[in-house]
C-alpha positions, 0 to 999 in steps of 0.5 A, spaced: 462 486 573 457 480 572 453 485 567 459 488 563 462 481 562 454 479 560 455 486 555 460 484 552 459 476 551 453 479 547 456 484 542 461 479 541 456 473 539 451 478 536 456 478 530 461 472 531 454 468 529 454 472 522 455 471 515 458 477 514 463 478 520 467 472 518 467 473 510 469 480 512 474 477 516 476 473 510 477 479 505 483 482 508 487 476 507 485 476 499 484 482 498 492 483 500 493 477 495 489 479 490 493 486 490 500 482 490 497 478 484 493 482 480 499 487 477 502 480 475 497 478 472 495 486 468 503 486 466 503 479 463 497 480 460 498 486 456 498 487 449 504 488 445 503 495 442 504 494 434 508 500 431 510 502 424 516 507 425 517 512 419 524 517 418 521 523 417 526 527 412 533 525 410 535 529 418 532 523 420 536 518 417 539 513 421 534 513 427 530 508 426 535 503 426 538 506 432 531 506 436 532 498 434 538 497 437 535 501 444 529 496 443 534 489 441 539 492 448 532 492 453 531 485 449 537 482 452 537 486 458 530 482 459 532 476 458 537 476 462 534 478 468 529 474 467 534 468 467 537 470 474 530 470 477 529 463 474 536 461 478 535 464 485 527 461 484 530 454 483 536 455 488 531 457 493 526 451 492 532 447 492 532 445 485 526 443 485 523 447 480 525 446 473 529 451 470 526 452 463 518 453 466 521 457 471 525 462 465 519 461 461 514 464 467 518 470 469 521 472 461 512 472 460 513 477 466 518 481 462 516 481 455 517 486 450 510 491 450 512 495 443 514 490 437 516 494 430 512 492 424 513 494 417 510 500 415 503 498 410 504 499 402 498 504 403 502 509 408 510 507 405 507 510 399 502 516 401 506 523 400 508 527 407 503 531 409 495 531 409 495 525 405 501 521 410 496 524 415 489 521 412 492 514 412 495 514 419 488 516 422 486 511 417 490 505 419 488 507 427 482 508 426 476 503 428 474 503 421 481 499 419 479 491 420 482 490 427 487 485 424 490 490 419 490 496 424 496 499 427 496 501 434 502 507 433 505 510 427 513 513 430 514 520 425 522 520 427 525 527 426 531 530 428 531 538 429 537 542 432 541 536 430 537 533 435 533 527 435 525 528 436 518 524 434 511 526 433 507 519 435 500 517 433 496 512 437 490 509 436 488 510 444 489 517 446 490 515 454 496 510 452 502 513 453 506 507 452 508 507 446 510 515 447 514 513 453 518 507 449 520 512 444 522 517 449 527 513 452 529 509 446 531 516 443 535 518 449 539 512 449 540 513 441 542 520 442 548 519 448 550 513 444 550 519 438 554 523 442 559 519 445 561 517 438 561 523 435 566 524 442 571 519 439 569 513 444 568 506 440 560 505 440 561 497 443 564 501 449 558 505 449 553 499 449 557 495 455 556 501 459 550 501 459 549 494 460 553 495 467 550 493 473 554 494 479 555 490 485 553 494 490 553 490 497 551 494 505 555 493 511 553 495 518 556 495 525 549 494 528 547 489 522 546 482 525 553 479 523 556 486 525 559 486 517 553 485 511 547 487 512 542 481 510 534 481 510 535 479 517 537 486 519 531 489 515 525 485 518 524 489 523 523 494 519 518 491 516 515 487 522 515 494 525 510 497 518 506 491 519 504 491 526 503 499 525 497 498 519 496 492 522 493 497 528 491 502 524 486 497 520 483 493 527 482 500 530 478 503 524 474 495 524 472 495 531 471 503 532 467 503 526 462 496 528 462 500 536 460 505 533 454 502 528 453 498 534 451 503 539 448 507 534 443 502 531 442 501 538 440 508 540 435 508 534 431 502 536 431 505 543 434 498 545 439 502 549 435 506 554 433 498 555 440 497 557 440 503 561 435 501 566 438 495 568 446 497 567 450 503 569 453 506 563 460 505 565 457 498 565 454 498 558 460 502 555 465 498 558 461 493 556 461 494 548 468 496 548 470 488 551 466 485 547 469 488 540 475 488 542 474 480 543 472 481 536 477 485 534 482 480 537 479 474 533 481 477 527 487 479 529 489 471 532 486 469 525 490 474 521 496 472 524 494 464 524 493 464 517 500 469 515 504 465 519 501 458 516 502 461 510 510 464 511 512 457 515 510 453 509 513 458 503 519 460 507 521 457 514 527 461 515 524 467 515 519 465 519 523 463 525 527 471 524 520 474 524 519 470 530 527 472 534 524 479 532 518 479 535 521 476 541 528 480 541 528 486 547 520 485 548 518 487 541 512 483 542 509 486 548 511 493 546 506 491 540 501 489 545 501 494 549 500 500 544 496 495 541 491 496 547 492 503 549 490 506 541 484 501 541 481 503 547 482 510 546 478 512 539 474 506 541 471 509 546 470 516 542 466 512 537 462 509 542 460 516 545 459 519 537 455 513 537 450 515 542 448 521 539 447 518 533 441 515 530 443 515 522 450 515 519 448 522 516 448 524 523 455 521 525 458 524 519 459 531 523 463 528 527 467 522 524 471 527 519 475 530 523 476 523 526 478 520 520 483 526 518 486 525 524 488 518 522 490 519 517 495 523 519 500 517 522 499 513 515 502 519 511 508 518 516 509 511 517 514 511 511 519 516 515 518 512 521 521 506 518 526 509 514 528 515 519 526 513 526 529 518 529 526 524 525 525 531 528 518 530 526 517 524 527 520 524 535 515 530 535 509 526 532 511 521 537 509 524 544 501 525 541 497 520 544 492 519 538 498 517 533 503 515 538 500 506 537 501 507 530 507 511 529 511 508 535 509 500 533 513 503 528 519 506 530 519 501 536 524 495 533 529 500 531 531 501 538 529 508 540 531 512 547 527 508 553 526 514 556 521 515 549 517 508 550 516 510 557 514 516 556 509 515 550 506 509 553 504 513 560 501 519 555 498 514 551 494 511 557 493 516 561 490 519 555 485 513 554 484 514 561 482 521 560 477 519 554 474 513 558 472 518 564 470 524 558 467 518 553 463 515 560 459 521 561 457 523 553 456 516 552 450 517 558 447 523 556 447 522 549 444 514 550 438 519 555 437 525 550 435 527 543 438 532 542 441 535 535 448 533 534 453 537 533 460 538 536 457 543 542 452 539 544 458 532 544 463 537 547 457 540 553 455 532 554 462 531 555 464 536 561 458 533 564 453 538 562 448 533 558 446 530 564 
């Protein structure tokens, strides 16, 4: 027990005392900070498209006015909801934001993306045809000074009584302009249509602008009525500790992996061999990266409850009743344990074969299809626990910590936990046993790596 437990203090402070380790632990949290913000930033700072719409024949007439009312209609519908943001920001923070700064923030987020612009002399003037098209392409071009050029022109045309367009863009990929026009015609059409059907235009238009309260109700909802983000945290909270699992998993198999290979390579194990057993060495390796893995999980979780406690305390204190309700927390733990020592030592043992990460590809394949298995799920899990598919998935030792961490906070069958949780560990159990003998005689042997020599090693024919 002494050697294992000296094993695993130096595999834990052989990457504690790195640079590396804690600027990796780091990356997560800003990256997921980083992937919440930057599509804020991208939309906000998008350019508005400059488009010359053009009627294309007297068909056409009238379409371009009813492509501005679409655009002055969503217009409005923006600043509206920017508005009721900026309220609901400045109820939440308790007036203390002020409501102008907070209107002006989201209206920046919502501003328009296309603005109609007078059609150039040298366009409104070209004849329908070749010409009409020369000074598009010309007016698109790069040879156009940047701020004379266009970056769509819009031919409106109505065919069959129905409207239609014929867009240039200067950027071939940008779709945007393509995608406005598309919806604004659609709009102006059943507006056309439900005119020519006798309705009051007016009508039509606060139709459109009609948003319904709709409200959710449950009998197993918290206050046993409304259904409120409290009835929904669990949910989240369930998602959460799932790829959260998933993501130490994939962190700590893969560093006992690197870890054993490199020692393999640099024959630094057989070393270790003459002075500790390999269930030692191995058990070992396995404690002290999951020493690792659990301070990046006390990091992880330290820095998002300061951050949540500090910005939202009310939700903090929910997240916290869900954790503690019925056990969730230790249910959490154990498929947390059970999943981590399952692939950790399967990856130990490849890594004893392993003297190059090319040598490792062979095996890591199919390993990593099988975890990607349980990340294509999680969603069903949430939305539709119980699931034909998903109860069946369940019951597979190497997806049970992932999928039932997720299914575990909508109170599934006891007789389900129970049984997957005895899978789980009875599976792990089996790898430890299978993983101790294919981890010894790949540590001794220099044999080609390939799936028959690992499953050979592992029935204990390596030896």
């Amino acid at each position: 027990m002494k050697r294992t437990l000296l094993i695993a203090r130096r595999e834990f402070l052989a990457y504690v005392r790195t640079v590396g380790f804690w600027l990796s632990l780091l990356s997560l949290p800003v990256f997921g900070l980083l992937g919440g913000v930057i599509p804020l930033l991208v939309k906000s700072s998008e350019p508005v498209r400059e488009v010359v719409l053009i009627e294309d024949g007297p068909q056409a007439a009238g379409l371009a006015k009813a492509v501005q009312d679409v655009m002055a209609a969503d217009a409005e519908r923006r600043a509206q909801r920017a508005a009721d943001a900026a309220e609901k920001a400045q109820a939440s923070a308790g007036g203390a934001v002020d409501s102008k700064a907070a209107r002006d923030a989201v209206a920046s987020l919502t501003k328009e993306r296309v603005r109609i612009v007078p059609a150039p002399a040298r366009l409104a003037s070209a004849t329908p045809g070749p010409a009409q098209d020369a000074a598009v392409r010309r007016l698109l071009g790069e040879e156009t000074p940047k701020a004379q050029r266009l970056d769509a022109v819009v031919f409106l045309t109505r065919e069959g009584g129905k409207p239609g367009a014929r867009v240039w863009t200067a950027k071939a990929s940008d779709s945007t302009v393509e995608d406005f026009v598309r919806d604004s015609l659609r709009s102006a059409n059943r507006r056309q249509v439900f005119q020519d059907a006798g309705i009051d235009p007016a009508v039509v238009v606060e139709t459109d602008r009609f948003k319904a309260d709709v409200k959710a109700f449950s009998p197993r909802s918290a206050s046993g009525g409304a259904v409120s983000m409290r009835d929904r945290l669990p949910g989240i909270v369930g998602f959460g500790a799932a790829f959260l699992l998933w993501s130490l998993v994939i962190t700590g198999a893969s560093i006992l992996l690197n870890s054993v290979m490199e020692e393999k390579s640099n024959k630094i194990l057989e070393v270790l061999l003459s002075s500790a057993s390999a269930t030692e060495i191995l058990a070992g390796k396995v404690l002290g990266v999951a020493m690792l893995t659990l301070t990046v999980l006390l990091v992880w979780s330290g820095l998002g409850a300061f951050g949540l406690i500090s910005a939202k305390p009310e939700i903090a204190a929910d997240v916290a009743a869900v954790l503690l309700h019925n056990g969730l927390i230790f249910y959490f733990l154990a498929y947390m344990v059970g999943g981590y020592l399952m692939f950790a030592v399967l990856f130990a043992a490849i890594g004893a074969f392993c003297e190059t990460p090319r040598d490792a590809q062979a095996l890591m394949g199919p390993i990593m299809m099988v975890l990607v298995v349980p990340l294509l799920v999680l969603q069903m899990a949430i939305q539709t626990p119980d699931a034909p598919v998903v109860r069946i998935l369940s019951w597979i030792p190497f997806f049970t910590p992932f999928l039932m961490s997720a299914r575990v906070p909508s109170d599934p069958p006891m007789i389900e936990i129970v049984g997957t949780l005895a899978g789980m560990f009875v599976t792990a159990l089996l790898m430890v046993w299978l993983a101790g003998r294919a981890f010894r005689a790949g540590a001794l042997s220099d044999v080609k790596l390939s799936w028959k020599t690992f499953a050979n090693a592992m029935r204990g024919g390596g030896n």
